[in-house]
GUZA-630569 format. One record per residue (C-alpha): residue number from 1; x, y, z. Coordinates in nm, 2 decimals, m for minus. Example, Ala and Ser with C-alpha at 12.3 -4.5 7.8 and 13.67 -1.06 7.14 Angstrom:
2
+------+--------+--------+--------+
| resi |      X |      Y |      Z |
+------+--------+--------+--------+
|    1 |   1.23 |  m0.45 |   0.78 |
|    2 |   1.37 |  m0.11 |   0.71 |
+------+--------+--------+--------+
This chain:
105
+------+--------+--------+--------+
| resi |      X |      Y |      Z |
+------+--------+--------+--------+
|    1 |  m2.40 |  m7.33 |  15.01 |
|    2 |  m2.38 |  m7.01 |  14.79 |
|    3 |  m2.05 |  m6.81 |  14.93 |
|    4 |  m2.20 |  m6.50 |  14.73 |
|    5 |  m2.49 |  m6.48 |  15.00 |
|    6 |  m2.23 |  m6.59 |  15.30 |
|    7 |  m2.31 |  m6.21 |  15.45 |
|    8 |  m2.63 |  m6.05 |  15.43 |
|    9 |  m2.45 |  m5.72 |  15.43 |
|   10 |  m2.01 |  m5.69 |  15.39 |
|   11 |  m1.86 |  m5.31 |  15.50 |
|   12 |  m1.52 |  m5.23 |  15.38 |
|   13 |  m1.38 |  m4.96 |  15.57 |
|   14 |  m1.07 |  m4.81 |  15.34 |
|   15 |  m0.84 |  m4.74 |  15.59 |
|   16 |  m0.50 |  m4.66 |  15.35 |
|   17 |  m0.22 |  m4.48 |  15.48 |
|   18 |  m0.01 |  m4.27 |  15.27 |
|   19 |   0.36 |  m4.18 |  15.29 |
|   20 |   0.37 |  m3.91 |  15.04 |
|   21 |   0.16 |  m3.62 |  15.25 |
|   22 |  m0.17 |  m3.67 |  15.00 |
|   23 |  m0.50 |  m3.72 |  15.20 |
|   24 |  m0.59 |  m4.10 |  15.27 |
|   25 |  m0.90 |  m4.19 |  15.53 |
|   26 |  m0.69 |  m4.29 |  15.81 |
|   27 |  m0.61 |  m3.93 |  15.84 |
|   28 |  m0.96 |  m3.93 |  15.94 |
|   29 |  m0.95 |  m4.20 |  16.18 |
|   30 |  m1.08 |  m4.46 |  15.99 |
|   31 |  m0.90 |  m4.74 |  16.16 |
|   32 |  m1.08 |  m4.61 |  16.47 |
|   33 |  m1.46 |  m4.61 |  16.39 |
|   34 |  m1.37 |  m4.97 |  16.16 |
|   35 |  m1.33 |  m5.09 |  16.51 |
|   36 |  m1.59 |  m4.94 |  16.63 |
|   37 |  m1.82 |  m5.03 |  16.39 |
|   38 |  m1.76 |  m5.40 |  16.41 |
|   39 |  m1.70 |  m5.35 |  16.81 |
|   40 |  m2.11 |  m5.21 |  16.76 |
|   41 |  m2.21 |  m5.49 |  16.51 |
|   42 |  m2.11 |  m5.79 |  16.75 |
|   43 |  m2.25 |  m5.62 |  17.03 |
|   44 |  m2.59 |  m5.63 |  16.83 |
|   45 |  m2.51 |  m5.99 |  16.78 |
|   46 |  m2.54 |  m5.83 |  16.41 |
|   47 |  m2.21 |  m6.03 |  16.29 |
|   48 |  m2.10 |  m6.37 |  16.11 |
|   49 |  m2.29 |  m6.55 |  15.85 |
|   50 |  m2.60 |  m6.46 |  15.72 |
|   51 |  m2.54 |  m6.15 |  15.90 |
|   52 |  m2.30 |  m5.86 |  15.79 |
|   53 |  m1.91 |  m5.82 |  15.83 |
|   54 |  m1.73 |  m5.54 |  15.88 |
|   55 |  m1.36 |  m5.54 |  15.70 |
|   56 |  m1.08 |  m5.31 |  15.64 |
|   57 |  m0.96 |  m5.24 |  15.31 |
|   58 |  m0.69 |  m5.07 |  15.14 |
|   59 |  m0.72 |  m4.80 |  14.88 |
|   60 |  m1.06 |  m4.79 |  14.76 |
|   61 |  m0.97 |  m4.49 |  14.57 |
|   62 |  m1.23 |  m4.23 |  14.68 |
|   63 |  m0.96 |  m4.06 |  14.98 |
|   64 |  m1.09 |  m3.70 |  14.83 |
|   65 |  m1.43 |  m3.80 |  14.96 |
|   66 |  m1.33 |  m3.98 |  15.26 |
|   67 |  m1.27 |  m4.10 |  15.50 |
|   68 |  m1.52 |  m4.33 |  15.34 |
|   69 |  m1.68 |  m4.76 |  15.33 |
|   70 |  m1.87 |  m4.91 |  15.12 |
|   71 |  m2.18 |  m5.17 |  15.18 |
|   72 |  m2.22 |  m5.43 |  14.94 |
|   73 |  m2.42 |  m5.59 |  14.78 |
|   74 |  m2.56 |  m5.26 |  14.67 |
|   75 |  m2.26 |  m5.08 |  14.62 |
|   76 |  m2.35 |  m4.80 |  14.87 |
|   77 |  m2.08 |  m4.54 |  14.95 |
|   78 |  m2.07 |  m4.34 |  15.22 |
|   79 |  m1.82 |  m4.06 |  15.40 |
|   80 |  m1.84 |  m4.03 |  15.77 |
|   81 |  m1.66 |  m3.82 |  16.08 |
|   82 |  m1.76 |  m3.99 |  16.35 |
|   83 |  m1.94 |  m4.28 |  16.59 |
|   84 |  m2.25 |  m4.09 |  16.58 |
|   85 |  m2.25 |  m4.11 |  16.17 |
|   86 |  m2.16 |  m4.45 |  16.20 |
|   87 |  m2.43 |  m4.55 |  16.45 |
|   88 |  m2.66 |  m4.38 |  16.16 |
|   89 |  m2.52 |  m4.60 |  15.86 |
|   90 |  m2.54 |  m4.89 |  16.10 |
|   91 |  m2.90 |  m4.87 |  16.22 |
|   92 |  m3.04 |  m4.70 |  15.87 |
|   93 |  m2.82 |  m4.91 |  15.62 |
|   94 |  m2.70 |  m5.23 |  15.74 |
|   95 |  m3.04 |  m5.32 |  16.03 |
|   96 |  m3.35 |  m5.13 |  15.83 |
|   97 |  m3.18 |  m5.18 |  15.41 |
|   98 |  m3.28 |  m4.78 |  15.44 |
|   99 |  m2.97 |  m4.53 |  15.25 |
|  100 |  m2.81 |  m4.27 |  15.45 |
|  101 |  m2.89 |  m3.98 |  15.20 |
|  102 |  m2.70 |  m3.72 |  15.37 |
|  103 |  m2.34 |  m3.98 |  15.38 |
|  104 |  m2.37 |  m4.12 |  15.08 |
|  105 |  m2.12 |  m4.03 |  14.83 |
+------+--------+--------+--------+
């Protein structure tokens, strides 16, 4: 089995908290919507191999932008505020392979 195509789709959420006062995405309440998105994504019976996982991260370096993910294998980025945004990268991005223009980042 090739492990690079274990996951159609793989989401990482940055969800960094900082200690210093400097803007990170959890500000944001990233930790909440990466639940909810993978909350959504199992629900859909959208999740698990050949499918798409949803994943936290750490820094991705991008916190100016954020709170943001990222969908590989194409590298897409995208900034979001809330479940309604996230429904949109879910059904446009991850279900139909269609961008998000007015996320991406």
């Amino acid at each position: 089995m090739n492990h690079l195509l274990y996951y159609k789709k793989h989401v990482f959420f940055c969800i960094n908290e900082r200690s210093d006062g400097k803007q990170c995405c959890n500000d944001s309440g990233a930790t909440n919507l990466q639940l909810y998105a993978k909350k959504r994504l199992k629900d859909l019976n959208l999740n698990g191999f050949g499918k798409t996982r949803i994943n936290k991260s750490g820094c991705l370096n991008r916190c100016d932008e954020g709170p943001v993910l990222v969908v590989y294998p194409e590298g897409t980025w995208y900034t979001y505020i809330d479940e309604d945004d996230i429904d949109e990268i879910i059904d446009s991005d991850l279900i139909k392979n269609e961008i998000v223009n007015r996320l991406k980042i």
